[in-house]
C-alpha positions as CSV (number, residue, x, y, z in Angstrom):
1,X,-26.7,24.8,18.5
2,X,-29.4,22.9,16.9
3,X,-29.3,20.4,14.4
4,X,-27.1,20.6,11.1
5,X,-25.3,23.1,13.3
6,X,-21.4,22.5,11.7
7,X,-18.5,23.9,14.0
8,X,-15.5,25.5,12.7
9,X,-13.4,22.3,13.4
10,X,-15.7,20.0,11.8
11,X,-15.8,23.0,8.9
12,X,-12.4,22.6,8.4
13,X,-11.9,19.0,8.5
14,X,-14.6,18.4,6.1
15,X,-13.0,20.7,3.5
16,X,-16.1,22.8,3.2
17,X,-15.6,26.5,1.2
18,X,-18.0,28.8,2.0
19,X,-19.9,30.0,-1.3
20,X,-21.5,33.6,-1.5
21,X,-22.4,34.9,2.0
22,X,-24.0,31.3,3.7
23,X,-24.3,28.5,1.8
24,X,-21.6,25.8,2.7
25,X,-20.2,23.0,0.6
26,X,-19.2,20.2,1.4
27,X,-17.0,17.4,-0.2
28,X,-16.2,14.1,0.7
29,X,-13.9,11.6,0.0
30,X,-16.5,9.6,-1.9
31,X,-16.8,12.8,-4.2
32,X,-13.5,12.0,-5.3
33,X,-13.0,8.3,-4.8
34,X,-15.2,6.2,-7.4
35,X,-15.6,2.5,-6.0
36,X,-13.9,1.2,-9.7
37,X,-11.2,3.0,-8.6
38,X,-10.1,1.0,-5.5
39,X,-8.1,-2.3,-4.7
40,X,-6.7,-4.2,-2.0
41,X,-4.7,-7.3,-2.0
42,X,-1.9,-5.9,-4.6
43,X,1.1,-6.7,-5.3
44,X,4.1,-5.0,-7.1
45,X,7.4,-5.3,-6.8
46,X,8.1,-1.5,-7.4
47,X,6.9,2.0,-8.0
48,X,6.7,1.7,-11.8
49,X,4.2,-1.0,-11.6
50,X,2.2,0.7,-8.6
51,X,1.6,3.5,-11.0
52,X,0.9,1.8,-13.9
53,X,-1.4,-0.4,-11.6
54,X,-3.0,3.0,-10.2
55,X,-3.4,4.8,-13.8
56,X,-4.7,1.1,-15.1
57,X,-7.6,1.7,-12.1
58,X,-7.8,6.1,-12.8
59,X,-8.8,4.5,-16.6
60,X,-11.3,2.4,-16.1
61,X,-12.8,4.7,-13.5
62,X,-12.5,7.9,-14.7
63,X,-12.0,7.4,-18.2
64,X,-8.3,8.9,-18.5
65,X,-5.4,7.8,-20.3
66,X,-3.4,5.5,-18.3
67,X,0.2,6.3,-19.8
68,X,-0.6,10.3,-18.9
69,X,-2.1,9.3,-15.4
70,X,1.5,6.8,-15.0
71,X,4.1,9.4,-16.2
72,X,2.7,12.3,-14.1
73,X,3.1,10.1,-10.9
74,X,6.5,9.0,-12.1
75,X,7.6,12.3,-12.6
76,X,6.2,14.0,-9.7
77,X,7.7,11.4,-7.4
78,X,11.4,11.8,-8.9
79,X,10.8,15.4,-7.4
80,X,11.0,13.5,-4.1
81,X,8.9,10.4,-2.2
82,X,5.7,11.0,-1.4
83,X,6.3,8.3,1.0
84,X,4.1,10.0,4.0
85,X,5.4,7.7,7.0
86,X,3.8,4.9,9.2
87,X,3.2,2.6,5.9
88,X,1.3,5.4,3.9
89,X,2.0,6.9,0.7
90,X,0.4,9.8,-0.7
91,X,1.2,10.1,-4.6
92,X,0.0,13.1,-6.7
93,X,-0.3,14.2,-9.9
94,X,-1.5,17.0,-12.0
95,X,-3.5,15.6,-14.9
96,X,-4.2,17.7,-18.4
97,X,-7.8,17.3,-19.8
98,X,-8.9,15.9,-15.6
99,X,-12.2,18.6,-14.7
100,X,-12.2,17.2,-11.5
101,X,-10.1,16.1,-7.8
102,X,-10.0,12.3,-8.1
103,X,-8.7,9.5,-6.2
104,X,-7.3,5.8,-6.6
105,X,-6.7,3.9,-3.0
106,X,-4.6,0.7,-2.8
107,X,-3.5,-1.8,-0.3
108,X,-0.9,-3.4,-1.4
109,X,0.3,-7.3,0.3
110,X,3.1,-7.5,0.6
111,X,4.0,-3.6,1.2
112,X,6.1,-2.1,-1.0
113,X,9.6,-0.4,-0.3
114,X,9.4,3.0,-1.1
115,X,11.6,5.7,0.3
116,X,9.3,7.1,2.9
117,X,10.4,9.4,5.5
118,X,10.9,6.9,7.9
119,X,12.3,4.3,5.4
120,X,9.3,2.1,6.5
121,X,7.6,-0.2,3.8
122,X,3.8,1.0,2.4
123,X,1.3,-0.9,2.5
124,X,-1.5,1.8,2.6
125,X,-1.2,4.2,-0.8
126,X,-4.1,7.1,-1.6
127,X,-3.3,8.8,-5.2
128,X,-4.6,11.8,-5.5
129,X,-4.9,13.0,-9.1
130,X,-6.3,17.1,-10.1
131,X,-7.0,19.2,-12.7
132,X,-3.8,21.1,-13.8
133,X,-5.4,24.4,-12.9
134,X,-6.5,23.4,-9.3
135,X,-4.1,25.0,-7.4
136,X,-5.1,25.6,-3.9
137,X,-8.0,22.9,-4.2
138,X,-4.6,20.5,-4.8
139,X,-3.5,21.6,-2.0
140,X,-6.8,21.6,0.7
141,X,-7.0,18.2,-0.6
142,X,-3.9,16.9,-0.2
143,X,-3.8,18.6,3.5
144,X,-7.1,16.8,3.9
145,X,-6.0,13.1,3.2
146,X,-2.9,13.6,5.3
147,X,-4.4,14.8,8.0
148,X,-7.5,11.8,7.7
149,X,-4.6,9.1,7.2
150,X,-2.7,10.8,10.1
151,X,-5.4,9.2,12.3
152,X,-4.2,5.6,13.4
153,X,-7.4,4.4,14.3
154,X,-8.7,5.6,9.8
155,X,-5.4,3.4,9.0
156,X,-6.1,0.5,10.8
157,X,-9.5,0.1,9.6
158,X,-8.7,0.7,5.9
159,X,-6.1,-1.8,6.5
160,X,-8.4,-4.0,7.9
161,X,-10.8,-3.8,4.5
162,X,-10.6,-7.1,2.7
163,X,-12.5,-5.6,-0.5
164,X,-12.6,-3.0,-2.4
165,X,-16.0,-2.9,-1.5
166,X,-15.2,-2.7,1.9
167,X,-12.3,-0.3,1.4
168,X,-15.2,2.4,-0.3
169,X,-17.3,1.8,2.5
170,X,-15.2,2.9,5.1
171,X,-14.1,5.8,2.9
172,X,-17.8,7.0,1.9
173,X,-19.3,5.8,5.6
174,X,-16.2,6.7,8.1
175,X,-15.6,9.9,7.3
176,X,-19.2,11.1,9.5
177,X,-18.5,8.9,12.0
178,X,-15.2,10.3,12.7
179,X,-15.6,13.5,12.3
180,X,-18.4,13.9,14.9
């Protein structure tokens, strides 16, 4: 195995799709997280104004309308919490006119009580926003971010991120490090 050399494993974890008969692609979470679209230190005192807060940051980063990006979170959430567990909360939305998987992360201080699965405040919330048609690349992506916010040791270091800066960082950086 020389080098470049990318196991099965590693294939799957980086969300690569094989295109044609050999050429791999590969997408990280920095292809869909743009560092305008990031905060830490927020507060809110409820869902409603975590949304608004999140489409307020999917606005300025990506150029979409905040009251879509807001309702489609809203309404995809009374389908049930997307409260993941452990502090984490993974909203997602479909958004009409999006071209492209995009992300906002935010920390929130104080966390935020939201109905998760084990009924245990947030504090750690990744939105993930798609195009309406992207079906299974929804899907992938979403399995993705669970399974990288699964990871205690990812958590506790985005927690630890006392920027937004810093919060990219780890995002763009620690997704090699980990995965090797």
């Amino acid at each position: 195995m020389g080098p470049g050399f990318i196991s099965p494993g590693n294939a799957r974890f980086w969300g690569m799709a094989r295109l044609g008969c050999s050429r791999l692609v590969m997408v990280h979470f920095n292809d869909i997280v743009a560092p305008d679209a990031l905060a830490t230190g927020l507060s809110v005192n409820g869902k409603k104004p975590l949304f608004q807060k999140i489409a307020q940051l999917a606005a300025a980063a990506y150029g979409l309308k905040a009251d879509m990006v807001s309702d489609a979170l809203s309404e995809r959430e009374r389908l049930g919490s997307t409260g993941f567990g452990g502090g984490i909360a993974i909203p997602h939305a479909k958004i009409a006119g999006l071209q492209k998987m995009r992300a906002v992360v935010v920390l929130l201080r104080p966390p935020l009580t939201f109905d998760a699965v084990d009924d245990a405040p947030v504090d750690v919330v990744f939105a993930l926003l798609s195009p309406v048609d992207s079906g299974a690349e929804h899907l992938k992506t979403l399995a993705r971010v669970s399974r990288y916010l699964r990871e205690d040791a990812h958590v506790a270091r985005l927690r630890g991120a006392k920027s937004a800066e810093a919060l990219h960082a780890l995002l763009a950086g620690g997704e090699a490090r980990d995965a090797a």
